[in-house]
N, CA, C and O atoms as a GROMACS GRO file, in nm:
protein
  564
    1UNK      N    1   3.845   0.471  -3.522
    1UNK     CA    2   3.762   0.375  -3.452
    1UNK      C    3   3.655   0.452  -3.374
    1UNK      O    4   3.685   0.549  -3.304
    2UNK      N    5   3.507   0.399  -3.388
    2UNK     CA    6   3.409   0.463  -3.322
    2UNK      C    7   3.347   0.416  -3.172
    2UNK      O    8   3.296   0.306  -3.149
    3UNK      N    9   3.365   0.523  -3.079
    3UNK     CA   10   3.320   0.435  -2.934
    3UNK      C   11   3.220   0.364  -2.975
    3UNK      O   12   3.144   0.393  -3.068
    4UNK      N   13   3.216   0.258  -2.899
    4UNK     CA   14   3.143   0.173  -2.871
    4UNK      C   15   2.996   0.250  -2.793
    4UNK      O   16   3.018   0.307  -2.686
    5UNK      N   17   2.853   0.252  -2.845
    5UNK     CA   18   2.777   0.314  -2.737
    5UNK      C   19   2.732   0.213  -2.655
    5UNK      O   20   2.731   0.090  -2.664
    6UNK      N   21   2.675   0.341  -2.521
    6UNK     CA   22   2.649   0.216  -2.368
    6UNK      C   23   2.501   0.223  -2.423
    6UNK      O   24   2.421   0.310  -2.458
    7UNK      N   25   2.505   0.125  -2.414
    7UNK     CA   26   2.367   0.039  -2.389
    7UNK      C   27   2.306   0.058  -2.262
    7UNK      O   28   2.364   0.041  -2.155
    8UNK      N   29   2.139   0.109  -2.281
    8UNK     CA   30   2.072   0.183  -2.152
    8UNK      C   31   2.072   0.050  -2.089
    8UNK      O   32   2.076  -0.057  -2.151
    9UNK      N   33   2.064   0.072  -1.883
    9UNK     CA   34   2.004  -0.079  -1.844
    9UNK      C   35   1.834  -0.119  -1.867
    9UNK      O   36   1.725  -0.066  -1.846
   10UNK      N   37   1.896  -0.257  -1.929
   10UNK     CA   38   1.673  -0.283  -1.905
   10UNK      C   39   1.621  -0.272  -1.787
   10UNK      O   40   1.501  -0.248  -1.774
   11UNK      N   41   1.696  -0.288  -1.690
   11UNK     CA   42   1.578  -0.264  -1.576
   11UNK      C   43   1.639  -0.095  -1.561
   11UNK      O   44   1.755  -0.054  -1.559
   12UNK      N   45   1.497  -0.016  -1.550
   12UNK     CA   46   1.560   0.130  -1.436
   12UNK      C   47   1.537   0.125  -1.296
   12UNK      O   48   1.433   0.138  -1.230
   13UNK      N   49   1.690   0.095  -1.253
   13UNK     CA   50   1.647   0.050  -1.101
   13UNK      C   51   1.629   0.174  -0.974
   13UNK      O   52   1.646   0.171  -0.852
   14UNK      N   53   1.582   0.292  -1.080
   14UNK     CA   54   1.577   0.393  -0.957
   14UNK      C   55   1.390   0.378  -0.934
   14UNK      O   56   1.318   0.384  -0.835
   15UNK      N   57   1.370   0.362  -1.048
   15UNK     CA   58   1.187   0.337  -1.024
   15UNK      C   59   1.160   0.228  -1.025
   15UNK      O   60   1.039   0.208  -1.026
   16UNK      N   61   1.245   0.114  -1.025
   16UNK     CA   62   1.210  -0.024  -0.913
   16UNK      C   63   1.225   0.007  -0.787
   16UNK      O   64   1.136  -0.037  -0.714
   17UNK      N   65   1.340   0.092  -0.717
   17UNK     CA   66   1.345   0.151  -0.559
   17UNK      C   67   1.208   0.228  -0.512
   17UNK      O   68   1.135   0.215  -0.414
   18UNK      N   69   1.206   0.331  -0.647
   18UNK     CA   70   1.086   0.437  -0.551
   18UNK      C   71   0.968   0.348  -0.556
   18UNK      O   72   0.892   0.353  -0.460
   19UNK      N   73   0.943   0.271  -0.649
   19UNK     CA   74   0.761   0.138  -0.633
   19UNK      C   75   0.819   0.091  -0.469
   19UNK      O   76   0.782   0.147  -0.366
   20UNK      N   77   0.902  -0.008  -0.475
   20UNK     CA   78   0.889  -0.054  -0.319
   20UNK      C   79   0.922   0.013  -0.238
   20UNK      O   80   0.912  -0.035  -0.125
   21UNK      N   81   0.973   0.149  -0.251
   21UNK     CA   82   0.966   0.219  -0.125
   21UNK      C   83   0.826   0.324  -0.106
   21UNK      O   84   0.821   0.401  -0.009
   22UNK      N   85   0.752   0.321  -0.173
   22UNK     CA   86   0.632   0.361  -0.225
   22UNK      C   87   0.533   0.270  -0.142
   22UNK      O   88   0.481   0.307  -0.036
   23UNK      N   89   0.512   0.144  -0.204
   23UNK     CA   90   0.499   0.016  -0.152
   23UNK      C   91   0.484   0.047   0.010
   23UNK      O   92   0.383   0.084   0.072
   24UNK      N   93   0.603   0.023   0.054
   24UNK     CA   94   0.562   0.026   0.209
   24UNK      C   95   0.601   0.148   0.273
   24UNK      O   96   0.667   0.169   0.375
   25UNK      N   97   0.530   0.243   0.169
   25UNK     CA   98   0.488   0.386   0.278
   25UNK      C   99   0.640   0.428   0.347
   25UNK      O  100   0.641   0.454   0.467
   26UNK      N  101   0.752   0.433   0.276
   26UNK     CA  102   0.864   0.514   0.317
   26UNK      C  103   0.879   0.663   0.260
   26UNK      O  104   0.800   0.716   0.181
   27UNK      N  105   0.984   0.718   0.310
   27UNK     CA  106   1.043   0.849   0.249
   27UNK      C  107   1.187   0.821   0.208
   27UNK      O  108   1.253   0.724   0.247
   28UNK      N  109   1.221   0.903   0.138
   28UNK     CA  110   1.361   0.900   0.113
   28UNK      C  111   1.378   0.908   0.214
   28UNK      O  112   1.404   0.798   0.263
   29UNK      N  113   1.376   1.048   0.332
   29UNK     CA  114   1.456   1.024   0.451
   29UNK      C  115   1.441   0.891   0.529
   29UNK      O  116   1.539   0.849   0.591
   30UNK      N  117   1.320   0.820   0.529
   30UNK     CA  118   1.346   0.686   0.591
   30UNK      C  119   1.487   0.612   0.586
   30UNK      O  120   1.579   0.595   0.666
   31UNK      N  121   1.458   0.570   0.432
   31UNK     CA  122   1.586   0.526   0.374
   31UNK      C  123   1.703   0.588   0.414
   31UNK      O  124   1.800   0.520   0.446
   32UNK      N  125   1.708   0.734   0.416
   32UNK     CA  126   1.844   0.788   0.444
   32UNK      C  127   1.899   0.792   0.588
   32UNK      O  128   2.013   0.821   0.625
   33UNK      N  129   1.780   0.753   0.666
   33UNK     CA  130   1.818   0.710   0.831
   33UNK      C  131   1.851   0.588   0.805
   33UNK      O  132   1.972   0.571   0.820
   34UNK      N  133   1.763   0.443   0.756
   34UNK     CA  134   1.832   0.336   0.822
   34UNK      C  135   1.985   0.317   0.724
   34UNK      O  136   2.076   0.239   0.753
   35UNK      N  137   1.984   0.396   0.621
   35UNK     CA  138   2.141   0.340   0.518
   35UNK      C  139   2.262   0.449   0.568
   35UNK      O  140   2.384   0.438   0.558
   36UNK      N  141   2.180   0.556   0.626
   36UNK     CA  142   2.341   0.646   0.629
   36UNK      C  143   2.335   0.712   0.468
   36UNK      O  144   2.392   0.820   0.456
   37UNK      N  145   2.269   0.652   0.343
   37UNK     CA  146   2.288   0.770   0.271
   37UNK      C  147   2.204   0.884   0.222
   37UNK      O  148   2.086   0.896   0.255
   38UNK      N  149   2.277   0.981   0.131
   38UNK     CA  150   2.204   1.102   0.143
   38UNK      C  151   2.073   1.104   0.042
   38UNK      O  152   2.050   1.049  -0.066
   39UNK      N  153   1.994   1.199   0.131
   39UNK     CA  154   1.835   1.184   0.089
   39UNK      C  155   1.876   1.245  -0.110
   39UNK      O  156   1.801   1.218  -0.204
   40UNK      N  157   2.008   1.325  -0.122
   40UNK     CA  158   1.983   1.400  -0.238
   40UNK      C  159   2.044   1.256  -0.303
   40UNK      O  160   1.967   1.222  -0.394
   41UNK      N  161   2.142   1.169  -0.290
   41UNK     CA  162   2.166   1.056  -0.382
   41UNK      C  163   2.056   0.946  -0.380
   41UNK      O  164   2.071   0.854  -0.460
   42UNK      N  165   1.992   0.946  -0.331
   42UNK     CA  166   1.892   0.847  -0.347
   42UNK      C  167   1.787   0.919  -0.476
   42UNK      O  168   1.723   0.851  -0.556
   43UNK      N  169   1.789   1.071  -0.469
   43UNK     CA  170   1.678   1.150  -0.506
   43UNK      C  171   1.734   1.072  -0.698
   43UNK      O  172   1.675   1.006  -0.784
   44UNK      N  173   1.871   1.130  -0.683
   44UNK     CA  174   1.976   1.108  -0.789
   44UNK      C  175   1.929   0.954  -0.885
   44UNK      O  176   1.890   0.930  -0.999
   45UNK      N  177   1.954   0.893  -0.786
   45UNK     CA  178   1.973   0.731  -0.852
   45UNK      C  179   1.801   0.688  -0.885
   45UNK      O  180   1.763   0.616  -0.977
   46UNK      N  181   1.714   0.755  -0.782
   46UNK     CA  182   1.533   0.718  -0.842
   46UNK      C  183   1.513   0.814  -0.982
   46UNK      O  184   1.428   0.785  -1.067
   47UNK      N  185   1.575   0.895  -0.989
   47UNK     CA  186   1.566   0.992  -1.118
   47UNK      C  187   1.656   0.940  -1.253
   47UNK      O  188   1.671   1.000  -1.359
   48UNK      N  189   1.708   0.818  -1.216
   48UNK     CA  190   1.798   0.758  -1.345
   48UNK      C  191   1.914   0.813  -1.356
   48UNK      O  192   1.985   0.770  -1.447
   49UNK      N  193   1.964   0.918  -1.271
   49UNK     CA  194   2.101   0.938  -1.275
   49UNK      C  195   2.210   0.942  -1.243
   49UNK      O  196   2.294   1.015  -1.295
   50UNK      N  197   2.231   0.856  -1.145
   50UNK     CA  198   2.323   0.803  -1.097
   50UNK      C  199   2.205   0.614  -1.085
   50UNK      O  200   2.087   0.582  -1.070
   51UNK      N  201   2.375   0.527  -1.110
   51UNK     CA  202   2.337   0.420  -1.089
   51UNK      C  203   2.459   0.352  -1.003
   51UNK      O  204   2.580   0.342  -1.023
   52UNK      N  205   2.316   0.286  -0.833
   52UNK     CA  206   2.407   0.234  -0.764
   52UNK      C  207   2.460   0.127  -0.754
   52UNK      O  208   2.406   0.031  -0.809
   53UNK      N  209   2.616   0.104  -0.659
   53UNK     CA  210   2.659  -0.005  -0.676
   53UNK      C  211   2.579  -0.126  -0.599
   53UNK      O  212   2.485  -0.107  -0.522
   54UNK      N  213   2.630  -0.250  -0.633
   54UNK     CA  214   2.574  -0.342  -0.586
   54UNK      C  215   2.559  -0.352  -0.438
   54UNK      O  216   2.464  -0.407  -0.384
   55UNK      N  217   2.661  -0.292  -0.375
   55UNK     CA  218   2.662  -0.294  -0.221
   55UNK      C  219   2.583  -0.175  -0.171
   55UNK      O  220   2.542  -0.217  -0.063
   56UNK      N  221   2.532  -0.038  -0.186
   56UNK     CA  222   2.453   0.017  -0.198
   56UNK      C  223   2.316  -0.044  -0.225
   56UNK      O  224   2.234  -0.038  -0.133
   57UNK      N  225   2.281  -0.102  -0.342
   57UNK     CA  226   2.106  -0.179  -0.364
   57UNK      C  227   2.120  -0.250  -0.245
   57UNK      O  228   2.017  -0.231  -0.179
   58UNK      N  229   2.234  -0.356  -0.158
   58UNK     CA  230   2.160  -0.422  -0.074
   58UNK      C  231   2.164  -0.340   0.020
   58UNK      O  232   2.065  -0.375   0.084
   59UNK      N  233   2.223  -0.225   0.092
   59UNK     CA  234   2.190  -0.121   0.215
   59UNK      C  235   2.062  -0.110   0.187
   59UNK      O  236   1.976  -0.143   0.268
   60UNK      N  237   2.033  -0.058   0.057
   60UNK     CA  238   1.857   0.004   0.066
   60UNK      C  239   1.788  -0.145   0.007
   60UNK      O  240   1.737  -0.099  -0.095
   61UNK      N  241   1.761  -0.256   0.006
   61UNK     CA  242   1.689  -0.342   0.003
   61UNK      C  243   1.708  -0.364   0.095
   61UNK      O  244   1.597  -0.371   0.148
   62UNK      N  245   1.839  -0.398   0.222
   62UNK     CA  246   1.772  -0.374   0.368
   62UNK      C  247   1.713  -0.307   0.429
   62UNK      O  248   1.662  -0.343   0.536
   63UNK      N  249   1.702  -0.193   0.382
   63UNK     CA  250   1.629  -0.098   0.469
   63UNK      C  251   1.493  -0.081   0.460
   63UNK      O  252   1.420  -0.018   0.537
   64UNK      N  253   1.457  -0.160   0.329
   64UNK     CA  254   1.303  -0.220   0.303
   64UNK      C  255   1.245  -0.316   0.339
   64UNK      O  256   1.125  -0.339   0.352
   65UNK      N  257   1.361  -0.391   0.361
   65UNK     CA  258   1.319  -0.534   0.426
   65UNK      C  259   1.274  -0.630   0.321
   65UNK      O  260   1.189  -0.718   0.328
   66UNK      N  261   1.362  -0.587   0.206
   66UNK     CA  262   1.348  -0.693   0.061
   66UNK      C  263   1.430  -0.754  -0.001
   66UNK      O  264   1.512  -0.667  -0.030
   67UNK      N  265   1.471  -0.872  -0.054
   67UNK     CA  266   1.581  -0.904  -0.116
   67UNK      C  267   1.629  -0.830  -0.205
   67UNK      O  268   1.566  -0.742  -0.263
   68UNK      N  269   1.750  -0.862  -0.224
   68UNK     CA  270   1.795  -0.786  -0.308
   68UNK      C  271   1.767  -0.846  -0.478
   68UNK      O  272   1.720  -0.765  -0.558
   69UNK      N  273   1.786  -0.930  -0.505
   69UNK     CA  274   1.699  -0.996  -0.580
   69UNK      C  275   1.577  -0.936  -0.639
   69UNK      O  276   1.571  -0.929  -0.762
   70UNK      N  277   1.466  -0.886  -0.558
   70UNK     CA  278   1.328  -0.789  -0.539
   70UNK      C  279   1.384  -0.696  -0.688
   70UNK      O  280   1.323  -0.691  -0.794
   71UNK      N  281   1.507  -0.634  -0.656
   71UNK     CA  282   1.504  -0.544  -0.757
   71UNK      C  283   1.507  -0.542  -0.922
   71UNK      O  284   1.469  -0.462  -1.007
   72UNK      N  285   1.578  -0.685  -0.927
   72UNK     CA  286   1.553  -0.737  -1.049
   72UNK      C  287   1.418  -0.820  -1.135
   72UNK      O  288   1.409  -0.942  -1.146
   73UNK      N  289   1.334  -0.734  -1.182
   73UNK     CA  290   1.244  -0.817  -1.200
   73UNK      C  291   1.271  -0.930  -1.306
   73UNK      O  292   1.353  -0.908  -1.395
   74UNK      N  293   1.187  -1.079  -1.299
   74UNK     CA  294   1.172  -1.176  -1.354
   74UNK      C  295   1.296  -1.234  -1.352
   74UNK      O  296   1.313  -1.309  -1.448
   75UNK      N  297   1.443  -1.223  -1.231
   75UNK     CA  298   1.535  -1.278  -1.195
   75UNK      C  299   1.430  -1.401  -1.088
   75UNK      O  300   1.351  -1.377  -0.997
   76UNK      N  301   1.453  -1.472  -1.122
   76UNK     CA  302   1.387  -1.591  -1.022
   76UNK      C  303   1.461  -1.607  -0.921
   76UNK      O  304   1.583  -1.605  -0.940
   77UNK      N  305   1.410  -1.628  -0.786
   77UNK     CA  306   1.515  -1.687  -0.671
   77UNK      C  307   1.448  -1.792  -0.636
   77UNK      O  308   1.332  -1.813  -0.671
   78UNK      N  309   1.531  -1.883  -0.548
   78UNK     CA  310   1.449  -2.017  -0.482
   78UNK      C  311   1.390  -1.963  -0.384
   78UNK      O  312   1.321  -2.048  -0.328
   79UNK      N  313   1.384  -1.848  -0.328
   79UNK     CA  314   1.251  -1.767  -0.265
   79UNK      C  315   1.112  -1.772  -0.364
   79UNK      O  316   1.016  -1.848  -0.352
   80UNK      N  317   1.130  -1.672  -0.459
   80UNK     CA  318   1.057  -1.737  -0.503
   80UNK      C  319   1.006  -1.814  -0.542
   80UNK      O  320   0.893  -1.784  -0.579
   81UNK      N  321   1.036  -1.923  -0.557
   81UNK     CA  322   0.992  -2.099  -0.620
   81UNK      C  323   0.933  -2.142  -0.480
   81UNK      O  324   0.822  -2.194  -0.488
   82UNK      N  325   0.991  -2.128  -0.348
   82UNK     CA  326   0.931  -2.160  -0.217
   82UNK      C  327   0.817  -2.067  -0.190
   82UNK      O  328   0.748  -2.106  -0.095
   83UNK      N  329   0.779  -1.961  -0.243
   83UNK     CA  330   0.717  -1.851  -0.195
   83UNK      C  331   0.508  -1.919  -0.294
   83UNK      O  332   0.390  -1.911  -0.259
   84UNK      N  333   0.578  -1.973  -0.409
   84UNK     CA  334   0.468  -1.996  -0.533
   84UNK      C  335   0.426  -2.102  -0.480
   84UNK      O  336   0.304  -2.116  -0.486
   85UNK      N  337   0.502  -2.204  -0.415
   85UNK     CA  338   0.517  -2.343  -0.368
   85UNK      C  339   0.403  -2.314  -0.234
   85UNK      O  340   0.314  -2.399  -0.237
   86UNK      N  341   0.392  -2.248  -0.159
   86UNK     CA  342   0.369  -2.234  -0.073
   86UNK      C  343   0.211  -2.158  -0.078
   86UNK      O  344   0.111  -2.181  -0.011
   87UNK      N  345   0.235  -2.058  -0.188
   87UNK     CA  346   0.110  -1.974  -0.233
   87UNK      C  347  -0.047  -2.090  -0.290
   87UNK      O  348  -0.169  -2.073  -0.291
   88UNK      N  349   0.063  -2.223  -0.336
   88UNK     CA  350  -0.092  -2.322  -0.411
   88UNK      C  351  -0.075  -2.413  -0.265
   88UNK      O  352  -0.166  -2.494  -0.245
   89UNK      N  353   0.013  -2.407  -0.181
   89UNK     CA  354  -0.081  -2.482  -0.082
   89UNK      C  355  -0.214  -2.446  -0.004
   89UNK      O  356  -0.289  -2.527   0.050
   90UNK      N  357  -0.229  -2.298  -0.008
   90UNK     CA  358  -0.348  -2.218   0.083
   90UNK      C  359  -0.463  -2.238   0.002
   90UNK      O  360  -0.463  -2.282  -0.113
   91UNK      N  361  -0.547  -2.208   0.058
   91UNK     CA  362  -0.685  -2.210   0.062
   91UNK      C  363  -0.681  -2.079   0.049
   91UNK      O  364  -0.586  -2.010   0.084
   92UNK      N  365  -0.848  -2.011  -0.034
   92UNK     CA  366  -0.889  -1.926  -0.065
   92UNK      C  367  -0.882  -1.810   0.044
   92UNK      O  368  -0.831  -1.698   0.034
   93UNK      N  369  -0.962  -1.882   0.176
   93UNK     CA  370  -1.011  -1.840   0.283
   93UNK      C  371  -0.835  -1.808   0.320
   93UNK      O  372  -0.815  -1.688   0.302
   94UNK      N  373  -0.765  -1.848   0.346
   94UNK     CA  374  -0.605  -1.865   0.398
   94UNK      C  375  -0.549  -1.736   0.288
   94UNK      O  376  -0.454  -1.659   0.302
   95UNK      N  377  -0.617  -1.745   0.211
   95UNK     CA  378  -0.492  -1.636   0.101
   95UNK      C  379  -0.590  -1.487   0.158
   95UNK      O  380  -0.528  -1.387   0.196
   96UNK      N  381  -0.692  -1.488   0.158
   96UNK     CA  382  -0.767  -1.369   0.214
   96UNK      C  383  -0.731  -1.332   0.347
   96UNK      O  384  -0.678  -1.222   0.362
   97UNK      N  385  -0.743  -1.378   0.411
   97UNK     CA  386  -0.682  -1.369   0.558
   97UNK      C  387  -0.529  -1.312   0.564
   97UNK      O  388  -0.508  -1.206   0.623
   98UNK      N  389  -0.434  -1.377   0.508
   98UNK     CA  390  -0.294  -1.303   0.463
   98UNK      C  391  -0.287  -1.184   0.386
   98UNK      O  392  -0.199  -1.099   0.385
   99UNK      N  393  -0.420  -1.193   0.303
   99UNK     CA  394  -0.383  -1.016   0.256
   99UNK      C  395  -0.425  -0.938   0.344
   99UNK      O  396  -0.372  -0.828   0.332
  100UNK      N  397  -0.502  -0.946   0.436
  100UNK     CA  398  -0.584  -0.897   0.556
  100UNK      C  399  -0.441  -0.827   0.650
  100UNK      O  400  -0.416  -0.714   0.693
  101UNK      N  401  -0.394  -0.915   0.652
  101UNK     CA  402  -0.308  -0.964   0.745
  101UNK      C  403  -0.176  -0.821   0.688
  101UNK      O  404  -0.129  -0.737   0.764
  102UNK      N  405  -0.146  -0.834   0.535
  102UNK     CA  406  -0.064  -0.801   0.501
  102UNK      C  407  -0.080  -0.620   0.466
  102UNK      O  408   0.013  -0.540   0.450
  103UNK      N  409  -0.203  -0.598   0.462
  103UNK     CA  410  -0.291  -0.461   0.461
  103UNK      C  411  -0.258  -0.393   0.564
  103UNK      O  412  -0.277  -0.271   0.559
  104UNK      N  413  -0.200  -0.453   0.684
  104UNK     CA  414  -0.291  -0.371   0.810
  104UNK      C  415  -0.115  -0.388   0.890
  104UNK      O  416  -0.080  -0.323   0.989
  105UNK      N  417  -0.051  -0.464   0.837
  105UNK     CA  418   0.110  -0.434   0.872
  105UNK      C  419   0.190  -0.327   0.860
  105UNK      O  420   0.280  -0.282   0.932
  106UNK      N  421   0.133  -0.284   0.735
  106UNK     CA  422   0.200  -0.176   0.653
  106UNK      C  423   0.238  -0.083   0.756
  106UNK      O  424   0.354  -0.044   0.765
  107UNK      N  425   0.123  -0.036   0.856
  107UNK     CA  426   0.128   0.058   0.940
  107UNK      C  427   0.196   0.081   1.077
  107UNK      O  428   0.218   0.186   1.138
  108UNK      N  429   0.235  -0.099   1.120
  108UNK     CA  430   0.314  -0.157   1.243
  108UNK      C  431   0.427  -0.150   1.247
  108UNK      O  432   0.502  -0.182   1.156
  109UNK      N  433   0.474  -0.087   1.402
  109UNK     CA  434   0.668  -0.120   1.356
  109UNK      C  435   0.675  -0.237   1.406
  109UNK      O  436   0.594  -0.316   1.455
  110UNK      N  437   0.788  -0.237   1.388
  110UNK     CA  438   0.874  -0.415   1.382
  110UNK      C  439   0.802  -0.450   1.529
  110UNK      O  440   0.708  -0.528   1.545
  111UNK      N  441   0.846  -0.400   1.597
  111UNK     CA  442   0.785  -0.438   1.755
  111UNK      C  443   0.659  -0.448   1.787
  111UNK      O  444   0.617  -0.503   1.889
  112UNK      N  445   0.578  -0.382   1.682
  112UNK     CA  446   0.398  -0.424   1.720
  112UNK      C  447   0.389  -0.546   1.628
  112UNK      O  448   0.323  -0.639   1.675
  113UNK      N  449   0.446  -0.566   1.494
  113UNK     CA  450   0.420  -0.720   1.464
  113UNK      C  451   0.446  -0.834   1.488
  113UNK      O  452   0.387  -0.936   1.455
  114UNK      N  453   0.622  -0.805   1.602
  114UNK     CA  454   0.653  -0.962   1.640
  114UNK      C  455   0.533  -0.956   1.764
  114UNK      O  456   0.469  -1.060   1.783
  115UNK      N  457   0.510  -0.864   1.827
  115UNK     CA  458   0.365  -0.918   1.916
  115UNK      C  459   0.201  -0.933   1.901
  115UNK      O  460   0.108  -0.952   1.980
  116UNK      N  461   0.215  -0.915   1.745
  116UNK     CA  462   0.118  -0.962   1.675
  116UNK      C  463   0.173  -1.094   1.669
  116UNK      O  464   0.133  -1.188   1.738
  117UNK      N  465   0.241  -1.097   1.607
  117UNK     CA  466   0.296  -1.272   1.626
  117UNK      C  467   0.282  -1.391   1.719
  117UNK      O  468   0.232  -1.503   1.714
  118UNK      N  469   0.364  -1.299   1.823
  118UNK     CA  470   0.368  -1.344   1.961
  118UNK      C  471   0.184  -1.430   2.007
  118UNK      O  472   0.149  -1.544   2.038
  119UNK      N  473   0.104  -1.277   1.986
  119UNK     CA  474  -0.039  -1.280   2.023
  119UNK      C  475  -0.111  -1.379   1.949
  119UNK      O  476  -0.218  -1.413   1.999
  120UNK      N  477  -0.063  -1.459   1.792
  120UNK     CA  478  -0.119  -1.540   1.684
  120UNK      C  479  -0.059  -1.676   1.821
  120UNK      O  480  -0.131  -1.750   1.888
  121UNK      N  481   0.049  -1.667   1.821
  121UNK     CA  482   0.112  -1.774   1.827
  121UNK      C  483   0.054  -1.866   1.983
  121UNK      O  484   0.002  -1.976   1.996
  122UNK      N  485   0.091  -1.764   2.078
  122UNK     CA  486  -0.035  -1.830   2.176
  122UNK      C  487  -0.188  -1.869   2.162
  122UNK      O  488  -0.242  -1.965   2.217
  123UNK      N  489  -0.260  -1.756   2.059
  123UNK     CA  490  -0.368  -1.800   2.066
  123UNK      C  491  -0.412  -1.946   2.003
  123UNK      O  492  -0.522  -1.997   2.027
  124UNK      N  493  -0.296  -2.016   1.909
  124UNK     CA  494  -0.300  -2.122   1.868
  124UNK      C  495  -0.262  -2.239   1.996
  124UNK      O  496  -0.316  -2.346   2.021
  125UNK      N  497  -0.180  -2.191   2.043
  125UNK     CA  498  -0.150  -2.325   2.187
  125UNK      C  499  -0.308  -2.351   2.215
  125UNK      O  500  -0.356  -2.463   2.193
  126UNK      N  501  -0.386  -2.248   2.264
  126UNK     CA  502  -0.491  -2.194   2.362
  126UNK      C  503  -0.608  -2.296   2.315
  126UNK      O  504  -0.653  -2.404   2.353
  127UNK      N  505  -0.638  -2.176   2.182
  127UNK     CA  506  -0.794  -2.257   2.098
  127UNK      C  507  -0.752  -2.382   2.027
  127UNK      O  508  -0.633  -2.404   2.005
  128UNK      N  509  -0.833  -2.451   1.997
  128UNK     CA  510  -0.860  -2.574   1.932
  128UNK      C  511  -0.834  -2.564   1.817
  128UNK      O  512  -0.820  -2.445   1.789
  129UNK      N  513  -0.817  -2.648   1.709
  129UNK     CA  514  -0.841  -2.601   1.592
  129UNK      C  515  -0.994  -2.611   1.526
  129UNK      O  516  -1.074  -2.657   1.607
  130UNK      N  517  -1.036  -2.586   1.429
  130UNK     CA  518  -1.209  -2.571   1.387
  130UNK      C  519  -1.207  -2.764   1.358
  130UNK      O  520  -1.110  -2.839   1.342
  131UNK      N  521  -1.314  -2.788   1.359
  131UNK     CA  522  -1.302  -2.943   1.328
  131UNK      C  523  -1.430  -2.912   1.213
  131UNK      O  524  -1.522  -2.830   1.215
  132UNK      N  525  -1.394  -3.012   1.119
  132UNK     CA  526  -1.471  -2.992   0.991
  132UNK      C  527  -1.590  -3.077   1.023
  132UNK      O  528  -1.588  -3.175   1.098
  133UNK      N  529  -1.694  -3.031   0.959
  133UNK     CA  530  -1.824  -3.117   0.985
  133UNK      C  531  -1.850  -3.239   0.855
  133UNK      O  532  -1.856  -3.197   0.740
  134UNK      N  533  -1.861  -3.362   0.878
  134UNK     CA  534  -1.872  -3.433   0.755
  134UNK      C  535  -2.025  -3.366   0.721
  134UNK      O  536  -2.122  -3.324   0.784
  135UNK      N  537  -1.969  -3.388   0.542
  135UNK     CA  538  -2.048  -3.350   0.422
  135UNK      C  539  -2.198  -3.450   0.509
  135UNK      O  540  -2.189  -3.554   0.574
  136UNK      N  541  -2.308  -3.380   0.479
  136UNK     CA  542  -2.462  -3.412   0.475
  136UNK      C  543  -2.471  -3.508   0.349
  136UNK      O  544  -2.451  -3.448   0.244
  137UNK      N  545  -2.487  -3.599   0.340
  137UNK     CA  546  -2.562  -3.727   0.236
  137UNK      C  547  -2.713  -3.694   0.239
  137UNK      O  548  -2.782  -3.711   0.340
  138UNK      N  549  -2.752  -3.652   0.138
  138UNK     CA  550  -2.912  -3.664   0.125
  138UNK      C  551  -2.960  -3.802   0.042
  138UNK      O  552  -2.898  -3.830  -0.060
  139UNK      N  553  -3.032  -3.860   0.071
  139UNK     CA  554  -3.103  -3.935   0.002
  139UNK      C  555  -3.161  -3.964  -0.137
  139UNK      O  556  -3.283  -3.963  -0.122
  140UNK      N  557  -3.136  -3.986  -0.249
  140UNK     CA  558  -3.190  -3.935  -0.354
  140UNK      C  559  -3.338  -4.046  -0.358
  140UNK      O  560  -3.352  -4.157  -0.308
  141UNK      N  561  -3.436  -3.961  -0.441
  141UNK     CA  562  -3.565  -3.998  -0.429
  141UNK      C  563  -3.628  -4.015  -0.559
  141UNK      O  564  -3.746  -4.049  -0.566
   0.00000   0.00000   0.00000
C-alpha cells in the first residue's frame, strides 16, 4: 500500500502573516512582544515551514489587530457582508476622507487614536452639521 501524499495548503499562511504584518508596519519582534512567541518561529512559519496551530494564528491576528478570519482569503465573514454593506452607504467624499483617515493611523499608537477619536467626537457635539444648499433652477429660454 502506497502513502497517501499531503496535499500542499492553498492558502500559504506564512505570506498571508508577513502582507499584514507588512501592512501595518510591524516587525517580527513586534509580534514576538505582544504574542510571547519566538521571533525565529514566526521567521519559520512566514518561510512555509512550520505551520501554525489555530490558537497561535489567533495570538498573532491579535497582535495585528485582525480577525482571524483576515487570514483566510475569500472565507467570507458577516464582518465582511457588514463591512461592504456599509462601504455602498458612503459617499465618494466620505470614502476619501477614511482613506485619509486610514493613511495617517498607521503611524499612531492605540492611545493617540482613541484621542483622535475622542477629538472627532466632540468636535461633532460642537459644530453644526454642513446644511446643503438647494439645487439653483435656471430658467430655460
Amino acid at each position: 500500500m502506497e502513502p497517501v501524499p499531503k496535499e500542499k495548503p492553498k492558502v500559504n499562511i506564512g505570506e498571508v502573516i508577513r502582507s499584514y504584518r507588512g501592512q501595518r508596519g510591524l516587525s517580527q519582534g513586534d509580534i514576538e512582544r505582544r504574542t510571547g512567541l519566538l521571533r525565529c518561529y514566526l521567521s519559520r512559519v512566514e518561510n512555509g515551514h512550520t505551520v501554525p496551530s489555530l490558537e497561535t494564528l489567533a495570538k498573532i491576528a491579535e497582535a495585528m489587530e485582525i480577525a482571524l478570519a483576515d487570514f483566510f482569503p475569500g472565507a467570507e465573514t458577516p464582518r465582511d457582508r457588514d463591512t461592504q454593506k456599509m462601504l455602498g452607504e458612503l459617499s465618494e467624499d466620505e470614502i476619501r476622507f477614511l482613506s485619509e483617515i486610514k493613511k495617517y493611523s498607521t503611524t499612531l499608537s492605540d492611545g493617540d487614536k482613541r484621542l483622535v477619536l475622542a477629538m472627532i467626537r466632540k468636535m461633532a457635539t460642537i459644530i453644526p452639521p454642513p446644511t446643503r444648499k438647494p439645487a439653483v433652477r435656471r430658467a430655460a429660454y
